[in-house]
N, C-alpha and C positions, 0 to 999 in steps of 0.2 A: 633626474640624473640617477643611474643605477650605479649602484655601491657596490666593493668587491667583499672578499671574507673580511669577518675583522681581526685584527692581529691578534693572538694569543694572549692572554692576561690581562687581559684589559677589556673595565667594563663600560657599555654605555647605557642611560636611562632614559628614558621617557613618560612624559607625564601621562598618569592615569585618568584617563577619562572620568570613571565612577566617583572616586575620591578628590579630585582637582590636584595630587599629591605625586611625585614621581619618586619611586623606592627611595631613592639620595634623602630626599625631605623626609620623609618616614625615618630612612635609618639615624640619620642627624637629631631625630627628636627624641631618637632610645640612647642609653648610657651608651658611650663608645670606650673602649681598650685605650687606655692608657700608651701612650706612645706613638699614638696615629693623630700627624695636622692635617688641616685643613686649609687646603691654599685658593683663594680664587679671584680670577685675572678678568679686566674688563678693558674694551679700548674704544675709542672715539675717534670718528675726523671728522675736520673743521671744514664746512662748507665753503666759506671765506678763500681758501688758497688749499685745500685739499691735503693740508698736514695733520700727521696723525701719533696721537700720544697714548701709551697704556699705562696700567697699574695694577696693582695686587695687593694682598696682605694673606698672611700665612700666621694662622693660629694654631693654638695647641689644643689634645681635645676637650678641654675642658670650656673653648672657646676664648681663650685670651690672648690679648696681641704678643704673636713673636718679634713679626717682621713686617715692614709693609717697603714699596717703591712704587715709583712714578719716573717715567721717561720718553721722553721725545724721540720719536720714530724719524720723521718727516713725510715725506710725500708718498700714501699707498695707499690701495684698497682696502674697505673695512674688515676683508675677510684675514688679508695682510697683519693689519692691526690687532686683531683678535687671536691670532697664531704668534706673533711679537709676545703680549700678554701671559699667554700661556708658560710661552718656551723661558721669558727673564722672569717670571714667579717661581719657574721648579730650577732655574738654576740656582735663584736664591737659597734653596731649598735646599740645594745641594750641597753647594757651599756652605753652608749652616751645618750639615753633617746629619739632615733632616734623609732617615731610610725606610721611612711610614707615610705618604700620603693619599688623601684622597683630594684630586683637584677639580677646582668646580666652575664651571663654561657658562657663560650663557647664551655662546652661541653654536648654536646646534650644527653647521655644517665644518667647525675646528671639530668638534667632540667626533664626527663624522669619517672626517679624514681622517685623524688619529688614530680611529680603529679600524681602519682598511691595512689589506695585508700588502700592497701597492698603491701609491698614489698613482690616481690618472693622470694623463697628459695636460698640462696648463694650470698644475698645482699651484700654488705660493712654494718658492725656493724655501722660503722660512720656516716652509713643512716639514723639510726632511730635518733639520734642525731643530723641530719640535720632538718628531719622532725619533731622531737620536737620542735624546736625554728620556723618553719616554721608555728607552728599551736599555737603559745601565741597571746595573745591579741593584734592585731595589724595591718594592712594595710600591704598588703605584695603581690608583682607580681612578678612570676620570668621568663624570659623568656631568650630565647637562643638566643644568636650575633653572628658573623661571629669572627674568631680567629683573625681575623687582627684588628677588633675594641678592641680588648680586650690588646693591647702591652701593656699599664701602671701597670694593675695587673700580666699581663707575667712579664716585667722588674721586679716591686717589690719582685714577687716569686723567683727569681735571687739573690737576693740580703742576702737569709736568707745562716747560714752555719750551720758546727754541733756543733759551742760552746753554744749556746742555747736550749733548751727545749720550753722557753718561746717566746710568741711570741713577736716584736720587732714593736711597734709604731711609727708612725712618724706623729706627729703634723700638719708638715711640707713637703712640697716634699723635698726629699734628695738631697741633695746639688749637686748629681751629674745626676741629673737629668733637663734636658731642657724641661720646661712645654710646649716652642711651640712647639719640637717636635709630642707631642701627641693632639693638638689644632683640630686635622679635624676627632679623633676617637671618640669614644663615652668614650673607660677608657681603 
């Protein structure tokens, strides 16, 4: 599939061959400026009946939880789901009065479209609603991670069901979660 330009400000990463490392994991392992979160969104569908749920959590850069949610999609494509993820982590984000992030994908063809200056024909509708909130007023990089740095917003997208519509906040990391499990990922 050929890609158009990519939009203006906004960057995307890929993994380096030599080092096994893509700049994002690099620059995530040097100090970062004070002021800048870290937000990142994972989503799943259920084989079962083809429902689909995501999640996030938005730290600060010192690495500590601000924010996290979890919320039930229902019936969509994974690439759908994945675009969902995205777009309800940076509005949390926003709402938060969060004007510094860097957001982090692990799926390469959302990181993809979001930096095309046009979506192709047969996009995810969800798109343009990603890349709306991706072009307001604000400091904003998004770049692609390896799916294994991404377990916290995988788990969290586990955790939504279909008694809600709304999505589901957590202040807190949930209770049944072990934060040093995820200590050596990036979210």
């Amino acid at each position: 599939m050929a890609f158009g330009t990519a939009a203006p400000g906004l960057v995307v990463q890929m993994r380096n061959g030599a080092t096994g490392c893509t700049a994002t994991e690099l620059k995530l392992q040097q100090c970062i400026a004070e002021g800048w979160f870290f937000a990142n969104s994972d989503a799943g569908c259920r084989i079962e009946d083809g429902s689909a749920t995501c999640g996030g959590v938005i730290r600060n850069h010192e690495g500590r939880w601000v924010r996290g949610i979890t919320k039930f999609i229902g019936v969509c494509s994974a690439l759908e789901a994945e675009a969902w993820g995205a777009y309800m982590i940076l509005l949390v984000a926003r709402n938060l009065g969060i004007n510094r992030i860097v957001l982090l994908l692990d799926c390469l063809e959302v990181v993809r479209l979001a930096h095309l200056e046009y979506l192709p024909p047969g996009a995810p509708t969800i798109m343009m609603y990603l890349r709306e909130i991706l072009s307001y007023d604000w400091c904003i990089e998004v770049h692609h991670i390896d799916r294994k740095r991404n377990r916290l917003a995988h788990d969290l997208a586990k955790l939504a069901d279909g008694s809600s519509l709304y999505p589901i906040h957590f202040p807190q990391p949930p209770d049944s979660f072990v934060m040093s499990d995820y200590a050596n990922g990036i979210g």
